[in-house]
N, C-alpha and C positions, 0 to 999 in steps of 0.2 A: 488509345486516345492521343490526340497527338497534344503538343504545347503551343502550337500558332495557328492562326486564323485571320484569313484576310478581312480588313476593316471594310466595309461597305462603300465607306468615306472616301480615301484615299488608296483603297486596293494594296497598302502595305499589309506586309502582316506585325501583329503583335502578341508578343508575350503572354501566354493566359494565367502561368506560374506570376504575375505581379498581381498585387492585390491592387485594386480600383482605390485611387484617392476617395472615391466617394466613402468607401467602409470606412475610413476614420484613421487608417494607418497605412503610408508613404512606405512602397519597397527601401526606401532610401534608408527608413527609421529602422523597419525591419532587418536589416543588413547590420546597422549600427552595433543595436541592442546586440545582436547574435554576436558580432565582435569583443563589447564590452564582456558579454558570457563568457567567451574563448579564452580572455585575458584572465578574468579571475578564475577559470578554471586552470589554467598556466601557473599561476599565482597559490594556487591550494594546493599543486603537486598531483592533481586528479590526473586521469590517463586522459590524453587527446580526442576528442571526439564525446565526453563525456556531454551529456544535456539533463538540460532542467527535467525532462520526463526521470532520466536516470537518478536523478536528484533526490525526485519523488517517491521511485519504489527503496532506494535506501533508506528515507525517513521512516515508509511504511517497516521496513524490515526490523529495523530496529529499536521500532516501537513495539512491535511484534514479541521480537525476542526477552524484549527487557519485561514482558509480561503485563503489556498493556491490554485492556481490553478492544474485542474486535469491534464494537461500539465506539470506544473512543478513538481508535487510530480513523474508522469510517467518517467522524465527527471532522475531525481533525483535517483529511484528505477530500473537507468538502462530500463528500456522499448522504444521498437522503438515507442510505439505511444500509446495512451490512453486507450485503451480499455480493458488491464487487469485489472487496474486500475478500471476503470468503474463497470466492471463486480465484482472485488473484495469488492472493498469497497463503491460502490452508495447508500449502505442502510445507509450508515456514514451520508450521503450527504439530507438527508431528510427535511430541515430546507428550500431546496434551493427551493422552492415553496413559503414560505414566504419572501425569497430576491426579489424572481422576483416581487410577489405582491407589495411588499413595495418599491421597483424601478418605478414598473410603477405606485403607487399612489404620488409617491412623484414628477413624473415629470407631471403626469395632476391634482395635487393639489397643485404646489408650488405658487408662489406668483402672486394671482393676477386672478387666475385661480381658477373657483368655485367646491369646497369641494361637492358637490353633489353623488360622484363617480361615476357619469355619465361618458363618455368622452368630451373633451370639445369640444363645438359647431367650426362649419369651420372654422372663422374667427381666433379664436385661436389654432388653429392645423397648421394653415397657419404663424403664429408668430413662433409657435415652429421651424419650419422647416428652419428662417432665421436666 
């Protein structure tokens, strides 16, 4: 695909990478903005080239890590529902197999209930459940 195309108008050609005044935002503003970005990225010590998309998957990461749920970082990152999330960042999430293990050994080996890693016999499955 190429970037210019001759006007009908005037047989020049133009730019197709410029957004149209009509959408509502000047390549002029657009350049700016990206500048001001540049600058307080220079200013935070971020590496060159870093962008507000970039921005966005560390927020998600480290909402992630800190053990937020995948509902709330999707909330959070604007999504109708979790599954970009999911599909984005589930390799983040890789620990969560030792949660669920260590949930379920900590409720049939808490107190009173035998450490064998068996599950526990009926009588005590039947305690649990009251």
């Amino acid at each position: 695909m190429t970037t210019a195309s001759k006007s009908p108008a005037n047989g020049r050609h133009r730019d197709l990478r410029r957004r149209p005044a009509c959408l509502g935002v000047h390549s002029k503003q657009l350049t700016a903005e990206t500048r001001v970005f540049q600058r307080a990225v220079e200013r935070a010590g971020l590496r060159l080239g870093t962008s507000s998309h970039d921005l966005r998957h560390y927020y998600a990461s480290v909402l992630l890590a800190a053990g937020e749920s995948v509902i709330a970082v999707a909330e959070r990152l604007g999504h109708e529902d979790a599954s970009p999330v999911l599909s984005t960042y589930g390799h983040l999430m890789a620990d969560s197999e030792d949660k669920t293990r260590k949930a379920i050994d900590s409720a049939w080996c808490g107190p009173g209930v035998s450490r064998t890693g068996a599950p526990p016999s009926r009588p005590e499955r039947t305690a649990l459940r009251q």
